[in-house]
N, C-alpha and C positions, 0 to 999 in steps of 0.2 A: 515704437519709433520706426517711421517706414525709410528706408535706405534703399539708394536709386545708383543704380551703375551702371556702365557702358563700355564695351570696347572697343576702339578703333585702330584700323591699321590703315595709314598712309602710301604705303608702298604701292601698289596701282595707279594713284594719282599722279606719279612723277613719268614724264614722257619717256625719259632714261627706262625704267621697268620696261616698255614694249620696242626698247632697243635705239628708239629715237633719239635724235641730237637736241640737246637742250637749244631751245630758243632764246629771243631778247624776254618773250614774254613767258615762259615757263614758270618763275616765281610766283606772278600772278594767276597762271592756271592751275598751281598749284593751290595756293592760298585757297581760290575762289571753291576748288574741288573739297579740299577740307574742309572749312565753313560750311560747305552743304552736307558733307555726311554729320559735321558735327551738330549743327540746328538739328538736323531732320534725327539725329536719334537721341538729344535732348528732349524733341518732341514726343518721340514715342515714349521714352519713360515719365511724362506726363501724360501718357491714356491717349496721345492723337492718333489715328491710323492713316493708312495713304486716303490720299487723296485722289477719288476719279470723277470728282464734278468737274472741276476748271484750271490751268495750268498753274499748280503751285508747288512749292517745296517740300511738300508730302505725295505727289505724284510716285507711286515706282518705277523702278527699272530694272530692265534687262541687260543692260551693257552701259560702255560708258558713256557711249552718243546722248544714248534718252539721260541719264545723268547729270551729263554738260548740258543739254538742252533744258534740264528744270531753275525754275526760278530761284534765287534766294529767299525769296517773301513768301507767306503765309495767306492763303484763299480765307477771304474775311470769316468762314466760319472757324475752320481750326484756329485764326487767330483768337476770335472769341471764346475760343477751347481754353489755351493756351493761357487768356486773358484770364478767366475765370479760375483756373488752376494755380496759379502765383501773383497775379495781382499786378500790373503796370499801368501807367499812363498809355494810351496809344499814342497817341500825337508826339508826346516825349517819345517814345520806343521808335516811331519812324523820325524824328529828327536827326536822334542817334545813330539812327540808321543809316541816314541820307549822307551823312558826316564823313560816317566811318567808310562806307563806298565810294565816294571822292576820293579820300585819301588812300585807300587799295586803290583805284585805278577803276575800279567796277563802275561804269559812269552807265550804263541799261541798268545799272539797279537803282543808281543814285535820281 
């Protein structure tokens, strides 16, 4: 039985950590910041690595700019990575998806 783990630590993502005053939109920079570390290392515990063909959520980075700068989505091949490793509808997966980014506030992703 193959077992898959991860750790994450939040505290960078919050604008407070580099001394700044929270904003109106801080919550949602946060959220949006979490979601991406947590996808992108969902993904790699399914066998995806970064990505350096085309702007996607497996892109790396150096700091937090190029970070905030990567997308929430998936470059249609890792998606078919991704696809082929757990099995989803895509159309279902982006409807859900489009859904859930309204409702965060994420309307570039929506």
């Amino acid at each position: 039985m193959c077992q898959l783990c991860a750790g994450c630590s939040f505290a960078r993502y919050d604008p407070r950590f580099y001394g700044q005053a929270p904003s109106a939109d801080s919550r949602t920079l946060m959220l949006r910041r979490s979601l991406n570390v947590l996808a992108r290392e969902t993904c790699h515990m399914f066998g995806i690595e970064h990505c350096v063909c085309f702007r996607c959520l497996m892109n790396g980075s150096s700091h937090l700019a190029e970070s905030d700068a990567r997308p929430l989505h998936l470059f249609p091949e890792d998606l078919r990575k991704l696809q082929w490793s757990i099995g989803f509808d895509v159309v279902e997966r982006y409807r859900r998806l489009r859904d859930f980014h309204r409702q965060a506030g994420f309307e570039d992703e929506a």
